[in-house]
C-alpha positions as CSV (number, residue, x, y, z in Angstrom):
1,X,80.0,58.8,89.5
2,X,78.6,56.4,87.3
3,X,81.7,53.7,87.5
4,X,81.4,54.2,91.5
5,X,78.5,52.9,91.7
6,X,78.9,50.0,89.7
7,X,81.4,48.9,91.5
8,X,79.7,49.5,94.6
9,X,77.3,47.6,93.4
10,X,79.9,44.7,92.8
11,X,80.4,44.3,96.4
12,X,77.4,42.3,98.7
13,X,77.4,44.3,101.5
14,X,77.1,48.0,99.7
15,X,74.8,46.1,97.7
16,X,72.5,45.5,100.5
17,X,73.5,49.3,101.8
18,X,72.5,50.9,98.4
19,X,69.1,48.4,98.4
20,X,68.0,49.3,101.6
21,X,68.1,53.2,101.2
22,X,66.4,52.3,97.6
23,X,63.5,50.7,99.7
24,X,63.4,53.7,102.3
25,X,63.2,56.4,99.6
26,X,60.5,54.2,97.7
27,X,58.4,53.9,100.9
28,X,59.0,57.9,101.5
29,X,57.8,58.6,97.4
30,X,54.6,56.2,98.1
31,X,53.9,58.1,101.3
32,X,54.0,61.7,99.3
33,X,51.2,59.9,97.5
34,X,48.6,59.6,100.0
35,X,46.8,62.4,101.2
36,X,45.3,63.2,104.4
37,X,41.7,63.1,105.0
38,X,39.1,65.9,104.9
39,X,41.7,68.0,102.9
40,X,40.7,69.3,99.4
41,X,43.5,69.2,97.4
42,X,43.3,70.6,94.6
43,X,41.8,74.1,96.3
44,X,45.3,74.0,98.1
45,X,47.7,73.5,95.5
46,X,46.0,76.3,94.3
47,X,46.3,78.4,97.4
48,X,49.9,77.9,97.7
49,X,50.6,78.5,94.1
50,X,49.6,82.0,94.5
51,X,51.6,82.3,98.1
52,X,54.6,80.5,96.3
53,X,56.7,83.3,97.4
54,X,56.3,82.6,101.0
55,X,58.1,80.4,103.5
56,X,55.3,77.6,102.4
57,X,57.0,77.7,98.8
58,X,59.9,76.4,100.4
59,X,58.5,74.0,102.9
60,X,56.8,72.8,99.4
61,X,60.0,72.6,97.5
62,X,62.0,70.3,100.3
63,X,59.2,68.1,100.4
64,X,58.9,67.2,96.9
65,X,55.7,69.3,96.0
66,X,53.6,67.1,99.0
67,X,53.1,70.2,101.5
68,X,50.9,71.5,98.6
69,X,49.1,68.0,98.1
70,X,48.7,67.8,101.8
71,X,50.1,64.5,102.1
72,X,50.8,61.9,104.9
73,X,55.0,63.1,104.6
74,X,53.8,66.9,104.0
75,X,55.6,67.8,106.3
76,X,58.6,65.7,105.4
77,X,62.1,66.3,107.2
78,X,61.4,69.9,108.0
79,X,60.8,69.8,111.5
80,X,64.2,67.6,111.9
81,X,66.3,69.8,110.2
82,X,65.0,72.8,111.9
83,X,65.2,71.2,115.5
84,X,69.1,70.0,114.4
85,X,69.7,74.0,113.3
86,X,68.7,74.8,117.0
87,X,70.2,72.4,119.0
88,X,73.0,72.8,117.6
89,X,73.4,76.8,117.9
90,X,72.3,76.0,121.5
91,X,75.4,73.8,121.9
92,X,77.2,77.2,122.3
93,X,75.4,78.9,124.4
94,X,74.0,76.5,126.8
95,X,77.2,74.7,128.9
96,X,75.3,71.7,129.6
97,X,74.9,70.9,126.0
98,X,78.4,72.0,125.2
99,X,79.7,70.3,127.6
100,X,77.5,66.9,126.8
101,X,78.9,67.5,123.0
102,X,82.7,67.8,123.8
103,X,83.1,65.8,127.0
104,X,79.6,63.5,126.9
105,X,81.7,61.4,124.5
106,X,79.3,58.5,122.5
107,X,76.5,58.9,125.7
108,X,76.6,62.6,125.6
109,X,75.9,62.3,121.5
110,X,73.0,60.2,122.5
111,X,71.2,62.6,124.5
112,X,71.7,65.2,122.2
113,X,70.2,63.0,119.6
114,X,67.4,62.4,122.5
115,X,67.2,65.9,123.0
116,X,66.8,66.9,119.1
117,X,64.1,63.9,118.5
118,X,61.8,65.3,120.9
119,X,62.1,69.1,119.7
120,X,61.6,67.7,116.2
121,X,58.0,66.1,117.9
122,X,57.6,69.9,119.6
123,X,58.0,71.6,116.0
124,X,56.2,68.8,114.4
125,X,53.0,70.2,116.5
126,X,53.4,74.1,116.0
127,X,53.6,73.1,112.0
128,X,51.0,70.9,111.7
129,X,48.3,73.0,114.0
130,X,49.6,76.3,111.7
131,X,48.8,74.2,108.3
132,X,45.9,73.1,109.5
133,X,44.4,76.6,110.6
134,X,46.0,77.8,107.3
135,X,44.1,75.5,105.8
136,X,40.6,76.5,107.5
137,X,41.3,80.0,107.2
138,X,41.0,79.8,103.1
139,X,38.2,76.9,103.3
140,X,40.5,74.2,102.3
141,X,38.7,71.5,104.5
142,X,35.8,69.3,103.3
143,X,35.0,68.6,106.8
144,X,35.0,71.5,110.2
145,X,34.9,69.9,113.3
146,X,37.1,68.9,116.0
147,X,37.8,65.2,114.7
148,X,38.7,66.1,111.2
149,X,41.1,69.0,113.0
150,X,42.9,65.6,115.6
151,X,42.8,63.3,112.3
152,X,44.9,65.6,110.0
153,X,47.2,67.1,113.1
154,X,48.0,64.2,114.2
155,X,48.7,62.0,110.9
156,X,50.6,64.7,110.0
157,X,52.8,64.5,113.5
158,X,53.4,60.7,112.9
159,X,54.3,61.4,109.3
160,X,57.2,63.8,109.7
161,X,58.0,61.3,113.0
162,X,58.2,58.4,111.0
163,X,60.1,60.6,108.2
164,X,62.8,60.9,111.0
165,X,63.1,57.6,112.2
166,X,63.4,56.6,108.0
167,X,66.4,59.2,108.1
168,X,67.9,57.5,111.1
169,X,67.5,54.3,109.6
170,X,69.5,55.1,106.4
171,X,72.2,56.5,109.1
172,X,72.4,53.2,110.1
173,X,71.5,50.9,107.8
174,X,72.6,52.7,104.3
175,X,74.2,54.6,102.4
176,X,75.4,58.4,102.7
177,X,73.1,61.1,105.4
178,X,69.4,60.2,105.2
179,X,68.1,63.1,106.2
180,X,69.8,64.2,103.2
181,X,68.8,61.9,101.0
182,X,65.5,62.2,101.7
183,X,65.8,65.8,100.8
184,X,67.9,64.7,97.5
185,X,64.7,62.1,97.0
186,X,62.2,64.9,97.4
187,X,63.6,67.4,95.1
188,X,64.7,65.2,92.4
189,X,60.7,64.2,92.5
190,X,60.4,67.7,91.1
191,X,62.1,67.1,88.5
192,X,59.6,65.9,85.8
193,X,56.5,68.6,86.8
194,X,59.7,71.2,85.9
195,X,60.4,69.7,82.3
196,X,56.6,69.7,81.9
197,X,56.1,73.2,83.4
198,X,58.7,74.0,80.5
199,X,56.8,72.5,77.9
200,X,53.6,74.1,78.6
201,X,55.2,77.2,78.8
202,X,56.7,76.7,75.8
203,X,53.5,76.2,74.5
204,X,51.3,78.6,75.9
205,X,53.7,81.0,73.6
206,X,53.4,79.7,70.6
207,X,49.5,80.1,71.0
208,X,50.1,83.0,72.5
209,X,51.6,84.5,69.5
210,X,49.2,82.4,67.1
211,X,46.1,84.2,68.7
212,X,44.4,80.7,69.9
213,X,45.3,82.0,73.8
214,X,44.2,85.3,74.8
215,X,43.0,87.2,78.2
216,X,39.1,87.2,76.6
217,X,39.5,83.4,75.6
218,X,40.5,82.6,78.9
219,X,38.0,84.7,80.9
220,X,35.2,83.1,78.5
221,X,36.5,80.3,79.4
222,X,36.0,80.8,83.4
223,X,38.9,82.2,84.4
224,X,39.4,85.1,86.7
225,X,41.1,87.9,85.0
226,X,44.0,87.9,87.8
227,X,44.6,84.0,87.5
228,X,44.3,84.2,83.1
229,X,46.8,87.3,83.7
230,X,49.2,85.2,85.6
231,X,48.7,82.1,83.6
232,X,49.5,83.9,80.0
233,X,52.5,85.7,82.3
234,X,53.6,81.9,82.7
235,X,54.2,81.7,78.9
236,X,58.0,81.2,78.1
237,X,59.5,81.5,74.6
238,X,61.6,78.9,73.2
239,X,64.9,80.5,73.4
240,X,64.1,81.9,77.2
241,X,63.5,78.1,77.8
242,X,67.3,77.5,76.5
243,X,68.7,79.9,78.6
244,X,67.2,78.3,81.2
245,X,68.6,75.2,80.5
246,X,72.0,76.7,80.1
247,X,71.9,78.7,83.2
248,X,71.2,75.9,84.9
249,X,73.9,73.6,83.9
250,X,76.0,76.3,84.2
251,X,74.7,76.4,88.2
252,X,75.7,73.3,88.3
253,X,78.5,74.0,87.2
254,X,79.7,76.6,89.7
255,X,78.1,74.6,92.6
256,X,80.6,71.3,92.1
257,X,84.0,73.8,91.7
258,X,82.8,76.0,94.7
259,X,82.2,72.5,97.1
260,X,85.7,71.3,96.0
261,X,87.3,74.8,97.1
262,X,89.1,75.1,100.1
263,X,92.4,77.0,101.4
264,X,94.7,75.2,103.1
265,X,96.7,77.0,105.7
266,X,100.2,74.9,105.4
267,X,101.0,73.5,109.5
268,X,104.6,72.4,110.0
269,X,105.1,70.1,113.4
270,X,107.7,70.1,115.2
271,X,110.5,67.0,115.8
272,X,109.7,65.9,119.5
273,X,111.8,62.7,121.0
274,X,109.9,60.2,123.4
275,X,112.0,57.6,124.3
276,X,114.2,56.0,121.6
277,X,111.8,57.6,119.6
278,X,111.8,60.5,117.2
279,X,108.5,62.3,116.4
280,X,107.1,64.6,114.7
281,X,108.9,67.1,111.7
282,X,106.0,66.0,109.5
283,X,104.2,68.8,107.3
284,X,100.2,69.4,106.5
285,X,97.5,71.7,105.8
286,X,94.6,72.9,107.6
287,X,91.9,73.1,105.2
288,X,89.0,75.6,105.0
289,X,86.1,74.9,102.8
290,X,85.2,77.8,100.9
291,X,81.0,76.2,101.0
292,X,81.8,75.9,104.7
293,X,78.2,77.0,106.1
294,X,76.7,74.2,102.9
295,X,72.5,75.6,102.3
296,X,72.0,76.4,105.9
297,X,72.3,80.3,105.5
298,X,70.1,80.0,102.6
299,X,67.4,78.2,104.5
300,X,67.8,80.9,107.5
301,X,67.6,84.0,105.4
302,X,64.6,82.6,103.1
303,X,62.7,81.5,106.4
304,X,63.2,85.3,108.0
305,X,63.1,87.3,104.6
306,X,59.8,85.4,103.8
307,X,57.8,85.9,107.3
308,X,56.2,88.7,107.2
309,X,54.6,87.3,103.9
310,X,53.7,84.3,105.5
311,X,52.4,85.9,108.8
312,X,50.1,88.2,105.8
313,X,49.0,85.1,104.1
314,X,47.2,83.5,107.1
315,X,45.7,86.7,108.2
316,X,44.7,87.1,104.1
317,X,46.2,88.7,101.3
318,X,44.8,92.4,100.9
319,X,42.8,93.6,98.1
320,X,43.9,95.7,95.1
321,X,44.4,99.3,95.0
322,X,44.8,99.1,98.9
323,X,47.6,100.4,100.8
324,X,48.1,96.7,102.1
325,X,48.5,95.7,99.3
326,X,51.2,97.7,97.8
327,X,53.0,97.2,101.1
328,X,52.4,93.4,100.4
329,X,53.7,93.8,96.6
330,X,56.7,95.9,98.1
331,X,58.0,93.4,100.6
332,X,57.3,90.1,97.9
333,X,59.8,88.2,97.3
334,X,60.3,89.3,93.6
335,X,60.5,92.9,94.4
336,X,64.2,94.5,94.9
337,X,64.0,94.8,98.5
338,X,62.9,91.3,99.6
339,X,66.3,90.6,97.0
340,X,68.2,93.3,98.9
341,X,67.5,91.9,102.2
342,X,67.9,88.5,101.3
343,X,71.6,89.3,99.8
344,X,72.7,90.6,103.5
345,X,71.0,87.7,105.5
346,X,72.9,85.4,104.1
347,X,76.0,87.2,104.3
348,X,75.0,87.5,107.5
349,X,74.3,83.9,108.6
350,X,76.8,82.3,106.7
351,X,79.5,84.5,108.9
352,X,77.5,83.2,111.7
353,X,77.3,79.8,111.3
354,X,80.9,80.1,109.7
355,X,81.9,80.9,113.5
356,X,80.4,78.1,115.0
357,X,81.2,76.0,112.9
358,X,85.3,76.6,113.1
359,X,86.5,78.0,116.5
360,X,89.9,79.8,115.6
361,X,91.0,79.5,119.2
362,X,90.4,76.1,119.8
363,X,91.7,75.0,116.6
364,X,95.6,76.6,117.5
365,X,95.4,75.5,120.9
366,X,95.1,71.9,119.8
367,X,97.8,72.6,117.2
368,X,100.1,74.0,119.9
369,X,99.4,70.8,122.3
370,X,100.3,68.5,119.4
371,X,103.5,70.9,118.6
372,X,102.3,71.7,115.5
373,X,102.8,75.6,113.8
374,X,102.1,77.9,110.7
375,X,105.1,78.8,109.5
376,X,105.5,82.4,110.2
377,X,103.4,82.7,113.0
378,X,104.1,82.4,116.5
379,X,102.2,79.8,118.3
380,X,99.2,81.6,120.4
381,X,97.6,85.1,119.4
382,X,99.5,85.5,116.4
383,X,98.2,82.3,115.1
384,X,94.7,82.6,116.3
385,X,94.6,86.2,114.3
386,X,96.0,84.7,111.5
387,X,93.6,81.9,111.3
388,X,90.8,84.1,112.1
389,X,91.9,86.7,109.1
390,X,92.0,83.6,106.7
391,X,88.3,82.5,107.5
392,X,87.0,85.7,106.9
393,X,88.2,85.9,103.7
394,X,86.8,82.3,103.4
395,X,84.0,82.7,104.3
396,X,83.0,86.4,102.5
397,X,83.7,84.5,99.1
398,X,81.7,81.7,100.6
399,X,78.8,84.3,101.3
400,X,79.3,85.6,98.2
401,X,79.0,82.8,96.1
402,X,75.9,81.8,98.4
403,X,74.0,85.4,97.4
404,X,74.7,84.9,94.0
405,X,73.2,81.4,93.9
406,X,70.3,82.2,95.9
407,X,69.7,85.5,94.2
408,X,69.9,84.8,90.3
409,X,66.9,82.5,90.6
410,X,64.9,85.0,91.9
411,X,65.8,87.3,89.1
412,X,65.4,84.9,86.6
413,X,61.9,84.7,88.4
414,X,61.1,88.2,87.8
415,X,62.0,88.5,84.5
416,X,60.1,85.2,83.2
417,X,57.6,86.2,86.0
418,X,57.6,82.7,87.4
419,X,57.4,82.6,91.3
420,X,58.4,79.3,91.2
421,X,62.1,79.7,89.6
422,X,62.5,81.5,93.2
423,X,63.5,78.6,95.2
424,X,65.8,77.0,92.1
425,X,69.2,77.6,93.5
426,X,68.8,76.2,97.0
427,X,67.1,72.8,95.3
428,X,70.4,72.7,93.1
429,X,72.5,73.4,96.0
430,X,71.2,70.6,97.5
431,X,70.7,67.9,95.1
432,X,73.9,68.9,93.8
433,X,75.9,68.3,97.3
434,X,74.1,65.0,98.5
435,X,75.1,63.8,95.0
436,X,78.7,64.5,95.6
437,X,79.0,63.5,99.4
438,X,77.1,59.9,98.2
439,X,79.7,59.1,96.1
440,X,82.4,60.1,98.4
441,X,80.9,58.0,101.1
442,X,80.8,54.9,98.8
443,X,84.2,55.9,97.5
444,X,85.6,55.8,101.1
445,X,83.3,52.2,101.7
446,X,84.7,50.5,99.2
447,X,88.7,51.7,99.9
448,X,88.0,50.3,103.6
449,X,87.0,46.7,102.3
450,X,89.8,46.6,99.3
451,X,92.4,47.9,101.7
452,X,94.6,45.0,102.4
453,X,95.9,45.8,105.6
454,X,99.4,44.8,107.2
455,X,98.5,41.3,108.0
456,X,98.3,40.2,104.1
């Protein structure tokens, strides 16, 4: 990785590429940095540490930690990515924008993009009037009043607008996906508040078992006896903090051999004569990505499994010893059925996005046209069940592997009782797969301009 990009970096015009999505990422970091008026800060953070196991934990995590500092990006690519998850499941059931995404050609991709800009505005709104309530509900705001409620809705609406158009721009003007890498930018961010969250639980042990840090010593010291609970729960000893480190190379790991994985279904074509002209009697593969479905049914599963935790935590967390409340307790997301649930969602979505993603019919009707077959299967239904059978076993071990990434966090989380371990897996996912397509895209850039060509 390290040699590809100094070549890259050899060449002037990936230069430029790999400066200007620098300079985009840099203006994204400095807009995580400034925080939107009449907001109190610090109260939030706090607020959405204890509702870290709700959909806002994660809406915190893809933003780089600056939905809970109530920044100008706070709402950072969200709404895109979720307006881009709709569109395109409603590419199959609507024909107008099926037809404007098979047929429309390089117009019809433009009104799609049209079309997903202005839903990204239309979630953009519902987001940014829920924070904003969310935030008044638990006395967050320095300010009441109708202008401090248009100042913070709508800087908040040009922020994730302007996130967009910075995500386009990298499209265009850069290197690799930019809505991507402004995720990848965002999460890495995270990355030195984890090393220090380490430390200090690390340390909070050690005093812990010297006797200097105690529930009483705490509570003396202002604390409420459920916030000195959870912050002496936060205390990790040293060799848990190696596991931790282990376990997450070892993720790692497992994430760069599962993206590489694929089974290719072996396609022998046919020798066809066209004129003087032999074609044809070539072999290939048809290859099926084991990661097909990538973090999506991750994202879908945590946003459903988490809402009626988020729905509880604007109406307000119930007290305890109430019946609410051990409802609320049951349904957390570090309690064994939220984990349960969570498992089969994304089973679930990933064998739904799994067939939307790769049409078995449509994929051995163009191999028929271009006289292309598996060898020993007839062209037609035989294929199509065969290819069908093959992605279901691709995609179970892709759901699979999925669970198992998404739920080992969270169990890690329980045991450590750290809410924040919850989300670990997707962030890895992520920054783990934008790292690898990156260097595939400059990989692929620079074999274009050292290609010689037939001319030479």
């Amino acid at each position: 990785m390290i040699q590809t990009i100094r070549r890259a970096w050899g060449i002037p015009e990936l230069r430029n590429k790999i400066t200007f999505t620098m300079l985009i990422l840099l203006i994204f970091r400095i807009g995580n940095a400034i925080t939107v008026p009449y907001v109190n800060s610090d109260l939030l953070r706090q607020q959405l540490d204890a509702m870290g196991t709700t959909y806002f934990g994660l809406l915190n995590a893809m933003s780089g930690g600056a939905f809970a500092m109530a920044t100008v990006f706070a709402l950072s690519i969200q709404p895109y990515i979720n307006s881009s998850i709709i569109i395109q499941l409603l590419t199959v059931a609507i024909p107008y924008l099926e037809n404007l995404s098979k047929d429309g050609g390089e117009e019809g991709r433009k009104k799609i993009q049209s079309i997903t800009r202005y839903t990204t505005i239309g979630i953009a709104v519902l987001q940014s009037v829920g924070y904003y309530f969310m935030m008044k509900r638990y006395e967050i705001l320095e300010e009441q009043g109708v202008w401090p409620a248009l100042v913070i809705i709508v800087t908040l609406i040009a922020g994730s607008s302007f996130v967009m158009w910075m995500g386009e721009q990298v499209n265009e003007f850069g290197i690799g996906n930019g809505i991507s890498m402004i995720l990848f930018a965002g999460i890495l961010s995270r990355v030195p508040s984890m090393i220090t969250g380490l430390y200090e639980g690390v340390r909070n042990w050690s005093l812990i078992q010297s006797g200097d840090l105690s529930l009483d010593s705490l509570t003396s010291a202002g604390y409420t006896t459920e916030r000195a609970e959870q912050y002496l729960s936060s205390a990790i000893p040293p060799w848990g903090a190696v596991l931790l480190v282990i376990g997450m190379l070892a993720l790692i790991v497992f994430i760069v051999f599962i993206n590489d994985a694929e089974r290719r279904i072996p396609v022998q074509y046919a020798k066809r004569q066209v004129g003087r002209r032999m074609y044809g009697g070539q072999s290939s593969n048809l290859p099926m990505k084991v990661g097909m479905a990538g973090v999506l049914p991750i994202i879908f599963a945590q946003s459903i499994a988490s809402l009626p935790i988020t729905v509880w935590s604007f109406i307000g967390i119930p007290e305890e010893g109430t019946i609410s409340y051990g409802i609320y307790k049951a349904i957390d997301a570090q309690s064994v059925a939220y984990m349960i649930a969570y498992f089969i969602m994304i089973i679930g979505f990933s064998y739904f996005y799994a067939t939307i993603q790769f049409n078995p019919v449509e994929i051995a009707n163009n191999m028929k046209k271009q006289g292309g077959f598996i060898p020993g299967f007839r062209p037609g239904k035989p294929t199509i069940d065969f290819i069908k059978r093959v992605l279901n076993r691709v995609t179970f071990f892709g759901a699979i592997y999925l669970g198992i990434v998404a739920i080992c966090p969270l169990i890690v989380g329980k045991l450590v009782q750290n809410s924040s371990v919850s989300i670990g897996g997707t962030s890895v996912i992520i920054v783990v797969g934008v790292a690898l397509e990156t260097v595939k895209a400059l990989e692929s850039q620079m074999l274009m301009r050292q290609y010689k060509g037939f001319l030479e």
